[in-house]
C-alpha atoms as a printed R data frame, in Angstrom:
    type eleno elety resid chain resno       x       y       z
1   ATOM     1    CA   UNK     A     1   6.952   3.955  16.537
2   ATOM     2    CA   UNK     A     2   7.348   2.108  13.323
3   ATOM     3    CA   UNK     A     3   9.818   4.493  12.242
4   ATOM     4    CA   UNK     A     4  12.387   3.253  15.022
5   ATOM     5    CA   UNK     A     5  11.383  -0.153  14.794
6   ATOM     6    CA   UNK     A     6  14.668  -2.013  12.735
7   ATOM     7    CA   UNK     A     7  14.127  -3.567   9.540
8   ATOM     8    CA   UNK     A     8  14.961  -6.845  10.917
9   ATOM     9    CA   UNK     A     9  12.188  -6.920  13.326
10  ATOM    10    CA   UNK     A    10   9.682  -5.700  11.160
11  ATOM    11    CA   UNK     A    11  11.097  -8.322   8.524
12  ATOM    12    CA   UNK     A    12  10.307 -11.444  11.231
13  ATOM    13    CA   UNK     A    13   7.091  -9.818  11.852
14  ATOM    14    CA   UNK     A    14   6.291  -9.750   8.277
15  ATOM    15    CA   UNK     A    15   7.272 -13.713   7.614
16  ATOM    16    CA   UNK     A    16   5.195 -14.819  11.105
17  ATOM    17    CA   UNK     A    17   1.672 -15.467  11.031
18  ATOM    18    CA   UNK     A    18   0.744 -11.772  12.064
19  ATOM    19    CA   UNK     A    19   1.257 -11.125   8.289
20  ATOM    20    CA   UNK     A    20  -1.817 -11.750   6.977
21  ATOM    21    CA   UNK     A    21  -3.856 -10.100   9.410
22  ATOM    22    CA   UNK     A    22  -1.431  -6.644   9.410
23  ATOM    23    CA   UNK     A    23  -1.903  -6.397   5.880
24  ATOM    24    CA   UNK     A    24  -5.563  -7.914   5.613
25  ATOM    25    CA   UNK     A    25  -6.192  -4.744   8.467
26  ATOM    26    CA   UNK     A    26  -4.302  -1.872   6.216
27  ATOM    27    CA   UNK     A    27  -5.835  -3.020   2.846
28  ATOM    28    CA   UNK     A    28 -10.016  -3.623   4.739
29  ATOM    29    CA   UNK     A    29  -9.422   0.128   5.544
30  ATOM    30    CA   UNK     A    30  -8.279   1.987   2.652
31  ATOM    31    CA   UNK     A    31 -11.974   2.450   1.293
32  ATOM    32    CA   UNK     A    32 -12.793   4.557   4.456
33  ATOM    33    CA   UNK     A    33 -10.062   6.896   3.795
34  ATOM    34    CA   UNK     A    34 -10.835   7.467   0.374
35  ATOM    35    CA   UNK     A    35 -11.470  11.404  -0.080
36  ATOM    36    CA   UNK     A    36 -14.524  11.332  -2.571
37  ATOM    37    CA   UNK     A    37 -13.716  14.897  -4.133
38  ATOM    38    CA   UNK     A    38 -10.577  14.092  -5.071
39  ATOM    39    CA   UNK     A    39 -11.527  10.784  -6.536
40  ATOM    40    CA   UNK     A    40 -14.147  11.860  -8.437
41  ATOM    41    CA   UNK     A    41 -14.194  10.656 -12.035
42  ATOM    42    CA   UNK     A    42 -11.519   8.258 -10.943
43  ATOM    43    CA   UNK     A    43 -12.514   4.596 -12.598
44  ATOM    44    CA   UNK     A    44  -9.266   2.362 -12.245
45  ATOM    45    CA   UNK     A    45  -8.226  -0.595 -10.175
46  ATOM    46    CA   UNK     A    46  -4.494  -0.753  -9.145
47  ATOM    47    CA   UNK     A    47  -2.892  -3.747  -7.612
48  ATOM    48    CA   UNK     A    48  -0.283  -4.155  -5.579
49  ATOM    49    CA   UNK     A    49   1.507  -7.373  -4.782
50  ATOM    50    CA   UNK     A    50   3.484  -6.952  -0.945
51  ATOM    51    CA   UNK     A    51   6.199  -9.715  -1.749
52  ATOM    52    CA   UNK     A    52   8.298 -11.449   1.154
53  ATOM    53    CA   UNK     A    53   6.546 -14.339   2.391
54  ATOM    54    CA   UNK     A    54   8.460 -16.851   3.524
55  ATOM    55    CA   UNK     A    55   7.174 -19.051   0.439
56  ATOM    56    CA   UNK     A    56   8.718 -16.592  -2.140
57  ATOM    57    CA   UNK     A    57   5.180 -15.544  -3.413
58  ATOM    58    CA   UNK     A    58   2.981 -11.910  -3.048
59  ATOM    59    CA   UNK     A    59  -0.038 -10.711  -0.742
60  ATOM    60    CA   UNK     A    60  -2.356  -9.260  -3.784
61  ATOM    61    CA   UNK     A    61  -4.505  -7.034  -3.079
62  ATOM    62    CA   UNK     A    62  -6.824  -5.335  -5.900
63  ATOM    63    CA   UNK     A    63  -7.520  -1.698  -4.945
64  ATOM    64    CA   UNK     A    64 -10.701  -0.601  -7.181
65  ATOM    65    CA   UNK     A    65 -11.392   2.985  -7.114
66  ATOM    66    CA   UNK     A    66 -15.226   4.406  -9.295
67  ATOM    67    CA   UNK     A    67 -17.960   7.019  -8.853
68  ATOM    68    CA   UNK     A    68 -15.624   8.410  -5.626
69  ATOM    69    CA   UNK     A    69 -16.275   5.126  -3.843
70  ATOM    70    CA   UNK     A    70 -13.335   2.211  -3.421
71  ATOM    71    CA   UNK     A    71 -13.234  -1.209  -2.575
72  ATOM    72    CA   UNK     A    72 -10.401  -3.578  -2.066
73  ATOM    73    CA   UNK     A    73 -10.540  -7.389  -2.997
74  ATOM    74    CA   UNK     A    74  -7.893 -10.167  -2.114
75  ATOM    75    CA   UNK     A    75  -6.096 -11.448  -5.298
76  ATOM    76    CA   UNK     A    76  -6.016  -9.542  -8.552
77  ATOM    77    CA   UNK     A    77  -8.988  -8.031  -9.484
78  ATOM    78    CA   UNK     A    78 -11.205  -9.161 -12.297
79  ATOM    79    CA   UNK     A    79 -10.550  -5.421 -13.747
80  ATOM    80    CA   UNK     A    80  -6.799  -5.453 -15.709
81  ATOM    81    CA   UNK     A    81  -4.854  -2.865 -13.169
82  ATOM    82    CA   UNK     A    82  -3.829   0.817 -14.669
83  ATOM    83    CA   UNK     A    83  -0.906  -0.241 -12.256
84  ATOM    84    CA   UNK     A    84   0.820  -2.915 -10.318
85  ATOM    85    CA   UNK     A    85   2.905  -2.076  -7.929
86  ATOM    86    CA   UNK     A    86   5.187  -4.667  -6.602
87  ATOM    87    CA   UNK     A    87   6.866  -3.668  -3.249
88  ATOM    88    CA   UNK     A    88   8.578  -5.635  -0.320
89  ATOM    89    CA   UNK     A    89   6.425  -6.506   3.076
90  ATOM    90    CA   UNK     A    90   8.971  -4.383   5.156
91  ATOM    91    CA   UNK     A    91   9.022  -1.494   2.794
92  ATOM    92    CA   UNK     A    92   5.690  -1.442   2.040
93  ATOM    93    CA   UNK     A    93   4.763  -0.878   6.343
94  ATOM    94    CA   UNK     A    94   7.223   2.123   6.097
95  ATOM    95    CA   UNK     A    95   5.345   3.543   3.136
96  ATOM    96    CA   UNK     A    96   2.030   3.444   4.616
97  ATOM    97    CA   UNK     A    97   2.858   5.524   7.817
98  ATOM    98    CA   UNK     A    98   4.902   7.931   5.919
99  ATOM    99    CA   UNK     A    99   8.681   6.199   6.870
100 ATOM   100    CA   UNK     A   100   9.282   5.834   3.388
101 ATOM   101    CA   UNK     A   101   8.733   9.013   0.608
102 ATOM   102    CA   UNK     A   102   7.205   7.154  -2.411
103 ATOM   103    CA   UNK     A   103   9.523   8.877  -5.112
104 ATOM   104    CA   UNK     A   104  12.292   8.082  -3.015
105 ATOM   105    CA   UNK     A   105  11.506   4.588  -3.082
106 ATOM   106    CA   UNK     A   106  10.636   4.798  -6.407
107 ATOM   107    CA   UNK     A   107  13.724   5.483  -8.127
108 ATOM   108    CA   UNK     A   108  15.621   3.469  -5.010
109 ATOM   109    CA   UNK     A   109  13.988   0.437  -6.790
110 ATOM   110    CA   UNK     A   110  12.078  -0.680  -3.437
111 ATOM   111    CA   UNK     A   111   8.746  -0.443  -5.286
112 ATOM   112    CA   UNK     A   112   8.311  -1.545  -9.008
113 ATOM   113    CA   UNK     A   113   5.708  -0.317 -11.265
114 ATOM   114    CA   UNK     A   114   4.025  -1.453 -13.827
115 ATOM   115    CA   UNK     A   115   1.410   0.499 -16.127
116 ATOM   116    CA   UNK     A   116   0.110   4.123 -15.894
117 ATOM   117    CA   UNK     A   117   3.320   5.414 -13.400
118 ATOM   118    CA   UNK     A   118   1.492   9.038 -13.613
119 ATOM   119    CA   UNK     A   119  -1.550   7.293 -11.743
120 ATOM   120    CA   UNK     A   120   0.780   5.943  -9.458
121 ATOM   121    CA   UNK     A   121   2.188   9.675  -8.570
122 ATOM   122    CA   UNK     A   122  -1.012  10.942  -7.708
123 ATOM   123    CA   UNK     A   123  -2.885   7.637  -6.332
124 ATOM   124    CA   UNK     A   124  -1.266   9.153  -2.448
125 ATOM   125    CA   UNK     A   125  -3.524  12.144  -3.362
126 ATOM   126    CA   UNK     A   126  -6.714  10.627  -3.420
127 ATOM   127    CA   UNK     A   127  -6.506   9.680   0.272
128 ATOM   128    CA   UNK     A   128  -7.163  11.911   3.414
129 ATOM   129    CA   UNK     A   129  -4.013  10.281   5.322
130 ATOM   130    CA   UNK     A   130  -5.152   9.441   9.411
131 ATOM   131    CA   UNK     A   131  -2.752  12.046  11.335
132 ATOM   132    CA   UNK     A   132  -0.040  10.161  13.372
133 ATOM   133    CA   UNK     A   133  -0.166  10.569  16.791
134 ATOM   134    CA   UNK     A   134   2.806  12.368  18.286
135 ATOM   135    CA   UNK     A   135   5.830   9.830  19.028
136 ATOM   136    CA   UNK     A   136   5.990  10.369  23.192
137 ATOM   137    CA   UNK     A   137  10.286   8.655  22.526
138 ATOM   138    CA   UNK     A   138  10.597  10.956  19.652
């Protein structure tokens, strides 16, 4: 559905109140998808900041990945990030159910990176993505 849904909408969506609990929701549940194997003798902590609040300022959210376990805190983490990655409120929905390649968005400058950009390329990999249900409008 999100993948019809017009930027504008998602956009007023992303500056109401919903905001914080949308993203608080994605972010709580990234652990759970976390495919051990892969992640294996992964130690890093990556943080991304979802800009476009209405204030001007970033959601942060501290992604901390070790021993094939992960856990997300609010704010930076105490860990300095192998990467940051910076990316708008809108975009960042579309990225998350698979509207938006990351490479694409990459080099279309809708997500900056800062740090180890090779981690970045393969962090995707390390998750066992939940299948999206077929669209019954597609």
């Amino acid at each position: 559905m999100l993948h019809r849904t017009p930027d504008e909408r998602l956009a007023r969506l992303m500056r109401s109140p919903a905001r914080r609990a949308i993203l608080e929701g994605i972010f709580w549940q990234m652990p759970q998808y976390l495919d051990r194997g892969r992640a294996t003798g992964v130690n890093a902590a990556v943080l991304w900041r979802i800009a476009g609040r209405p204030n001007g300022t970033t959601d942060d959210f501290a992604l901390l990945i070790a021993h094939g376990h992960a856990r997300v805190a609010r704010g930076s983490s105490v860990e300095p990030p192998i990467v940051t990655m910076t990316i708008d409120g809108v975009d960042f929905l579309r990225l998350i159910t698979g509207a938006l390649d990351p490479m694409q968005a990459y080099f279309g400058g809708k997500i900056e990176l800062a740090g180890d950009i090779m981690f970045a390329a393969k962090l995707g990999g390390l998750f066992r993505m939940p299948l999206a249900r077929p669209d019954p409008l597609a």
